[in-house]
C-alpha positions in Angstrom: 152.3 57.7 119.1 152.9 55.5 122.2 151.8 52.0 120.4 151.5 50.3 117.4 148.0 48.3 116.7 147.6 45.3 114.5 144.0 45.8 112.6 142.1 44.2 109.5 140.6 46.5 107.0 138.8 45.0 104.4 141.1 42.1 104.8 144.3 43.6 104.8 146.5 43.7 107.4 147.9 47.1 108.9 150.1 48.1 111.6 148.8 51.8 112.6 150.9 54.2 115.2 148.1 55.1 118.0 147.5 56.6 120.8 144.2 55.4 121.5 143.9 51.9 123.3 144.0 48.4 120.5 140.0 48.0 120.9 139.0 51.3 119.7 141.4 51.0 117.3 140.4 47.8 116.3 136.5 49.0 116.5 137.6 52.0 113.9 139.0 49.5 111.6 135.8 47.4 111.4 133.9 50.2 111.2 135.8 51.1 107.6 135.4 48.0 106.6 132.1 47.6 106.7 131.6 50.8 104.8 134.1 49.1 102.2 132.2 45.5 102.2 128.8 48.1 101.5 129.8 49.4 98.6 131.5 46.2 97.3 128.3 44.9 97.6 126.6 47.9 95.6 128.8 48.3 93.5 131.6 45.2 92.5 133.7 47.9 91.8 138.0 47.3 92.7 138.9 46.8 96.2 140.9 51.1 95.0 137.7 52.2 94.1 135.2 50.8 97.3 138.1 52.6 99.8 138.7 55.9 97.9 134.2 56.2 98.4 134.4 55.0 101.5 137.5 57.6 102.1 135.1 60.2 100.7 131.7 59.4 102.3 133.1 59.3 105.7 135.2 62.7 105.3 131.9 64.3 104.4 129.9 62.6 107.2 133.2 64.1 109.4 132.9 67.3 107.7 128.8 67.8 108.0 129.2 66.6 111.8 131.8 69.4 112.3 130.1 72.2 110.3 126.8 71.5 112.3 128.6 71.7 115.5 130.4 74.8 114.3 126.8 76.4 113.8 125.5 74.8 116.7 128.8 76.8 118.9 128.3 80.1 117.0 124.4 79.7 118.2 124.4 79.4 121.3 127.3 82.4 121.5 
């Protein structure tokens, strides 16, 4: 990892080892946090709880998004 990036998630502070440039980095972050703020909202549960769903929605969005592309590869082969 070439650079270290200073970004906010959900109001915390993290230094995270990238390669990618500090605004897309930065972008990612908000992204999360948004999805953390949503369920805080929905829900009121622990600041834990809100990232551990968020952890999980997004890694089954990731994992639909790559099993649909998988089909969508072995289709057109």
């Amino acid at each position: 990892m070439n650079k270290i990036v200073n970004v906010v998630i959900a109001g915390r502070t993290y230094y995270l080892g990238t390669d990618e440039d500090e605004e897309y980095a930065k972008n990612l972050a908000d992204f999360v946090s948004a999805r953390i703020l949503q369920i805080k909202r929905a829900s009121g549960a622990s600041s834990l709880d809100c990232a551990t769903i968020a952890a999980f929605q997004l890694a089954d969005e990731l994992h639909k998004a790559l099993n649909k592309n998988d089909k969508k590869t072995q289709k057109d082969n």
